[in-house]
N, C-alpha and C positions, 0 to 999 in steps of 0.2 A: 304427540297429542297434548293441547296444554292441558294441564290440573284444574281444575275448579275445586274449591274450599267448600265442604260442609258446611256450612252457617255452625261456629262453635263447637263443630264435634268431629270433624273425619281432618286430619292430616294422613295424606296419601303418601304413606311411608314407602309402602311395600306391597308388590302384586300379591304375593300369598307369602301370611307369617303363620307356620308350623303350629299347631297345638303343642306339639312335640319340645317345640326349644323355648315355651314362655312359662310363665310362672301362673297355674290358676290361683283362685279365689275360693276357698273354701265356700258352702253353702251359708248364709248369715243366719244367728240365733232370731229365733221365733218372734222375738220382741219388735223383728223389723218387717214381718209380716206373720200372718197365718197360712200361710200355706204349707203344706206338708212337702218336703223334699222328695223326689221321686225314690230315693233309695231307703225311704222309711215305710215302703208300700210292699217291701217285698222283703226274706229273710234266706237267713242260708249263706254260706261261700259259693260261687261260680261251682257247676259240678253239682250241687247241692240243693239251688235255690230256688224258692216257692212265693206264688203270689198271696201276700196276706191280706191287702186291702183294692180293692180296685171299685169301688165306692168312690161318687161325688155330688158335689153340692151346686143347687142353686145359690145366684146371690142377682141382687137388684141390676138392671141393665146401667145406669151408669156409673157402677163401679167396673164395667169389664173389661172401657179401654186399658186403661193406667195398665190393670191388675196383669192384662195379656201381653205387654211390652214390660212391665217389671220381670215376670217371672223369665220370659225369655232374656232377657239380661244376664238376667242371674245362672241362666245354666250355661249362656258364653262364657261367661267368666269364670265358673266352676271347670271347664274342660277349658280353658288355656287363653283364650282370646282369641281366635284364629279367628284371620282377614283374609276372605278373597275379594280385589279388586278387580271386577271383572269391567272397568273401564277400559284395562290396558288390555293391548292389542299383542302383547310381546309372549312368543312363543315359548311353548316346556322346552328346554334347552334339550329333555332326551335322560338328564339325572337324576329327574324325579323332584325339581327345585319347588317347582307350583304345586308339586301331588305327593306332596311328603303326609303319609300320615301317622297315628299314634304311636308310639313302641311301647315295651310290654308292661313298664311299670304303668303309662298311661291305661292303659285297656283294662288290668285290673282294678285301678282307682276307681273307672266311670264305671265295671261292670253291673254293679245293684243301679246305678242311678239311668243306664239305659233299660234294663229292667225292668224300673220303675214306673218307666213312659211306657213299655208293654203291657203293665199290671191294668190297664184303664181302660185297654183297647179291647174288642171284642175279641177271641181268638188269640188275645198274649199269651193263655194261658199252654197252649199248646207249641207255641214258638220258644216260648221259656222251657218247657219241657226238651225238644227238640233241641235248643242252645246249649242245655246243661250235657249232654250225648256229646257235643262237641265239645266243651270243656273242657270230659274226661275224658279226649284223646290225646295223641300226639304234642299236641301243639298249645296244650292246657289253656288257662284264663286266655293266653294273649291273641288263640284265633277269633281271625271276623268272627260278626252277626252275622250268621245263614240268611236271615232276611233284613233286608232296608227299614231303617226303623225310623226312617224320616216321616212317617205319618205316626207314628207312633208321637212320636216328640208333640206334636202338635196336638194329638188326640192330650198327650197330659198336659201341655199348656191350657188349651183352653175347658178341659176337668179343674184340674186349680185355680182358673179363673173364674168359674162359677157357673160354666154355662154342663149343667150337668144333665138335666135332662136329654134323653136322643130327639128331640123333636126342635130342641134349640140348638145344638150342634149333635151328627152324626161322629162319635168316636169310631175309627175304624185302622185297620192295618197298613190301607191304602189308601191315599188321598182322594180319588177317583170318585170314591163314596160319598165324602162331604164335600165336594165338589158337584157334585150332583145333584147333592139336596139342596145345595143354593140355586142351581140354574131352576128347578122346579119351585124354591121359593120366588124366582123373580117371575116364572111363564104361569104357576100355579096362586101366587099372591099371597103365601103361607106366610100369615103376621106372627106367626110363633119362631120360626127359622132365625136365627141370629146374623146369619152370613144372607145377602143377595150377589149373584154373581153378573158381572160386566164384563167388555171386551178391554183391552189395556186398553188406557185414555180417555174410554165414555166417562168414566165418574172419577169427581177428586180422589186423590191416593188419602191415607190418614193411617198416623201409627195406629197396629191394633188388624188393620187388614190384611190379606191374604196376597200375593201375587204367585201364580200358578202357570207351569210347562208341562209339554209331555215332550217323552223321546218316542214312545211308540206307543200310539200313533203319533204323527207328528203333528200335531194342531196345530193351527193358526189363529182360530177364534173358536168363540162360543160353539158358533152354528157346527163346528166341526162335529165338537165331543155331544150336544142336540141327535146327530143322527145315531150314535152309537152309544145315547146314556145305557146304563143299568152293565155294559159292557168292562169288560177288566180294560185297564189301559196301565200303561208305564207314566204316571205323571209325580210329578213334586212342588210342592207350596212351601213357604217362605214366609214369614213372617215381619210385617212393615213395622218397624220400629221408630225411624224418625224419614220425612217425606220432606224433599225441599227441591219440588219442581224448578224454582226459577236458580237455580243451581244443577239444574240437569241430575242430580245424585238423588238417590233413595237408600237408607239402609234397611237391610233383612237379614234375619237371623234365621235360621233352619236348623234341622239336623240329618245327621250320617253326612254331612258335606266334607268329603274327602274324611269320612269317617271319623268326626266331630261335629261338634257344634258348634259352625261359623257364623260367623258376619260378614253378606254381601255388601259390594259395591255396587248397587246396578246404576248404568246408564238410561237417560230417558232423552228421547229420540225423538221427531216428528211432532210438535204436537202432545208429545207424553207417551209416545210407545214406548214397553219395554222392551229388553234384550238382553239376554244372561247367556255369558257363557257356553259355550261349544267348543272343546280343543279341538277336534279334529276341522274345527270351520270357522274358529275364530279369524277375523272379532265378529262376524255377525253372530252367528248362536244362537239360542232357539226365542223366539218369542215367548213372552207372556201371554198365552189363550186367555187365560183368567182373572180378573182382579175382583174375588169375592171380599164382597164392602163388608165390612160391620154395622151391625143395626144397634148405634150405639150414643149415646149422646160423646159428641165430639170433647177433648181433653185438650190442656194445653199441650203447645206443640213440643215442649221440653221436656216430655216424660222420659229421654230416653239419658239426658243428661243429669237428671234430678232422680233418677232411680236411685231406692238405697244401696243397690248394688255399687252404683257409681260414687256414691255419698261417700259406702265404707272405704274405699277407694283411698279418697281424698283426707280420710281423718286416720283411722288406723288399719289401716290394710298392710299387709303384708310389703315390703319393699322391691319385690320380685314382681310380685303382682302390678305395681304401681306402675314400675318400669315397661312392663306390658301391655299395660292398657294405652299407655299414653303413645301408644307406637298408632292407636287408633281414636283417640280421644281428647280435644282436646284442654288445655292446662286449665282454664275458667272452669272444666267443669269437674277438676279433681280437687277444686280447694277442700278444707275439713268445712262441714254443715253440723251445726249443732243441732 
């Protein structure tokens, strides 16, 4: 399958590069934002830890694109850089090459900072309860999260980004939730809801947006998850960082993706359908049901090369880290920025 180039930012190195074998990014000093670190929300060693702040703020609608595609950056890069390019069509060979995840000094590192994305969520507090029982068993710091904490991530991304009230985003455990509240902000006309939800394609993509799957049930569209809202579902959302339809690529950053915080590949299809990833049925993979829009004044298209994240990068970043990025980034946008 030929490559098609990011516009300035995606050399297609590698189907999936391990969190495991790259070099993160430390969290950046405050100076280069205000946001609180997710592991400064919570206290204690693994085994031990308690949620101290789970509190957030409102802040003005157009400060929320940048602020939702900065901070997702920043926690790629703090867990490692890990790329799934789920353009490629090339099978797990069977040794775990595409599904390598954390090992244990990793899993210790991130433990306060997943934590931290629980501390926001309704109901963290009792999963953090629940995890610390795991902790102190067997298999200490380095066992899994009992539960998927990929809405969690999300819930503290867009907490940090300001959308604090539950009526402008729904914080929850489970995507499903704030997935819901946009299909009712689009059927219901809820001018306070931050997210309105579409089928993949109906509306521009824009970093800052949502793209959304379920595995069970298996949705295809809107109208599916419509007959069964208010219902538990298995879904996950993604967060759009940089969109370059006329290059068929999108990046999305999420979390617990192969239990990190990756950076998708996705392909766009048809028109603009998406398509992510399914091993067992690759390369087609499951659709995007969702693409909940931001209700947000539009930002330039470069927030995801021009984050400070990427900035530190390019001036005094670590030499490990630099090397890792650049396996996904490309070189214009690591020069030093004064």
């Amino acid at each position: 399958m030929k490559r098609l180039v990011l516009s300035l930012t995606i050399l297609l190195a590698a189907p999936f590069v391990g969190s495991a074998q790259q070099a993160p990014l430390d969290h950046l000093p405050r100076r280069h934002g205000d946001g609180l670190p997710p592991s400064g929300r919570v206290a204690g060693a693994p085994g031990a830890m308690t949620i101290q702040q789970a509190g957030c703020r409102d802040v003005p609608a157009a400060q929320i694109r940048r602020r939702i595609v900065e901070l997702a950056v920043q926690e790629w890069a703090y867990f490692g850089f890990a790329i799934v390019d789920q353009t490629e069509t090339e099978e797990d060979d069977g040794r775990g090459r595409r599904g390598r995840r954390p090992g244990d000094a990793q899993s210790t590192r991130v433990a306060d900072s997943i934590a931290g994305y629980w501390a926001v969520a309704p109901g963290g507090d009792w999963i953090l309860t629940s995890q610390n029982k795991i902790w102190n068993g067997l298999d200490g710091v380095s066992a899994r999260w009992r539960f998927p904490w990929s809405a969690a991530f999300v819930s503290w991304v867009m907490c940090e980004s300001g959308l604090g009230a539950p009526d402008r985003f729904q914080r929850a455990i489970a995507h499903h939730v704030y997935i819901d509240q946009s299909i009712r902000a689009r059927d219901q006309n809820a001018q306070r809801a931050a997210f309105v939800a579409y089928d993949a394609g109906e509306a521009p993509l824009a970093p800052g947006d949502l793209l959304c799957t379920a595995r069970r049930p298996a949705y295809r569209a809107l109208a599916d998850r419509r007959r069964q809202i208010g219902a538990g579902a298995r879904t996950h959302c993604d967060i759009v960082v940089k969109a370059d339809v006329a290059t068929e690529r999108i990046l999305a950053i999420g979390g617990n993706v192969r239990g990190t915080v990756g950076l998708k590949i996705i392909g766009t299809r048809n028109g603009g359908e998406l398509r992510v990833e399914n091993r067992t049925e690759a390369p087609r993979g499951r659709p995007v049901f969702a693409h909940l829009k931001l209700r947000a004044a539009p930002s330039d298209g470069d927030a995801f090369d021009t984050s400070p994240t990427i900035k530190a990068l390019g001036c005094a970043g670590p030499a490990g880290a630099r090397r890792a990025a650049s396996r996904a980034v490309a070189a214009d946008a690591l020069r030093c920025t004064d």
